[in-house]
C-alpha positions as CSV (number, residue, x, y, z in Angstrom):
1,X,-29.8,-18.2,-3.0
2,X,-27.2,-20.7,-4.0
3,X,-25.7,-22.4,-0.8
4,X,-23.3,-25.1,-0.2
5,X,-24.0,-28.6,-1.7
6,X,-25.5,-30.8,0.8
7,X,-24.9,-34.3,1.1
8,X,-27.5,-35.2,-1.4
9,X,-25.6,-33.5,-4.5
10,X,-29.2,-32.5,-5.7
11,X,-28.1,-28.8,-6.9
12,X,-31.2,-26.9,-5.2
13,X,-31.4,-23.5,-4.7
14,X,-32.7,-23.1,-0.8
15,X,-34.3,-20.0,1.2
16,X,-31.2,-18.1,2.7
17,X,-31.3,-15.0,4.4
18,X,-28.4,-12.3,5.1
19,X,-28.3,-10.5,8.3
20,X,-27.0,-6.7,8.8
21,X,-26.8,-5.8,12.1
22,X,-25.5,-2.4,13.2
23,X,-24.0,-2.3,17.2
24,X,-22.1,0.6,18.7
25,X,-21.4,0.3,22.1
26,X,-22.7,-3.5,22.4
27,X,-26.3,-1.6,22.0
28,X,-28.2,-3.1,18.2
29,X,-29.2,0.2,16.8
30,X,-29.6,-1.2,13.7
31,X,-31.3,-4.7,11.5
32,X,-31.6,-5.6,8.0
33,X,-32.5,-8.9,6.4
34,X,-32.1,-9.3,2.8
35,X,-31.8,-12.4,0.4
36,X,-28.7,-10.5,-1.1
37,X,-26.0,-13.1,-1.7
38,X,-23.4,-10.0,-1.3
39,X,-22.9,-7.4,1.1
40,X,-22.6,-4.9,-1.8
41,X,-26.3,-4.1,-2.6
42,X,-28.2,-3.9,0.9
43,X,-25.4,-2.0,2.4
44,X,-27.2,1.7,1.1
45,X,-30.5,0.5,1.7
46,X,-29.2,-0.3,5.1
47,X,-28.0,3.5,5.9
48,X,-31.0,5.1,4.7
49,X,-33.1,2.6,7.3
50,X,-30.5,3.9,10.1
51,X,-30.8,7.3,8.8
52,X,-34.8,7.4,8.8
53,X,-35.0,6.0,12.6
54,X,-32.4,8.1,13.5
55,X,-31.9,11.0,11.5
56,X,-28.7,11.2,10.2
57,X,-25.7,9.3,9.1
58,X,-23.2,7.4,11.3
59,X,-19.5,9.5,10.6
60,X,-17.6,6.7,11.4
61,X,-18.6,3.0,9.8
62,X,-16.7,0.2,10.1
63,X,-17.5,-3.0,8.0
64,X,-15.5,-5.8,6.4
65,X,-14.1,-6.0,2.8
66,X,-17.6,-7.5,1.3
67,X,-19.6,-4.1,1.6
68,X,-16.7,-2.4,-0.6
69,X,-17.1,-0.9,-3.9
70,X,-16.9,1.9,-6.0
71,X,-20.7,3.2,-5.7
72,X,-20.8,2.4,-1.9
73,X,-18.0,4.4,-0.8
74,X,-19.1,7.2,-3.4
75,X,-22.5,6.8,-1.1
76,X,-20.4,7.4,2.2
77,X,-18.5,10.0,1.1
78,X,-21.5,12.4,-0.3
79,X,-23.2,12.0,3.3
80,X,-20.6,12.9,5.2
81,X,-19.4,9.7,6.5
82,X,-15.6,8.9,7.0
83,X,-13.5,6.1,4.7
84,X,-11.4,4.0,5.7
């Protein structure tokens, strides 16, 4: 994963992780850890992990602007889940 220069200006690409963590209620129900440098691509992978443990898909999802696109909201909308 590409990351910020550091001081050094040597252009290395360094291990980097990104999080997902799913809360409702202040209670984790949900965690992800992917070396994604977008929110686009683990965000499905993410749902079928929550809909394995759980068995079925959350109806109401909020998440910021970097888990939107086309396919994913195609995703949500054939299982049911609200958009907005």
């Amino acid at each position: 994963m590409r990351l910020k220069e550091d001081y050094m200006q040597n252009q290395q690409l360094k291990p980097a992780y990104n999080l997902e963590i799913g809360v409702s209620d202040g209670y984790i129900l949900n965690i992800m850890i992917s070396q994604e440098r977008s929110d686009f691509n683990p965000y499905i992978p993410y749902l079928e992990k929550f809909n394995t443990m759980y068995g079925y898909f959350p109806k109401y999802l909020l998440a910021d602007s970097g888990y939107d696109s086309l396919y994913n909201y195609r995703y949500k909308k054939l299982n049911g889940m609200k958009l907005f």
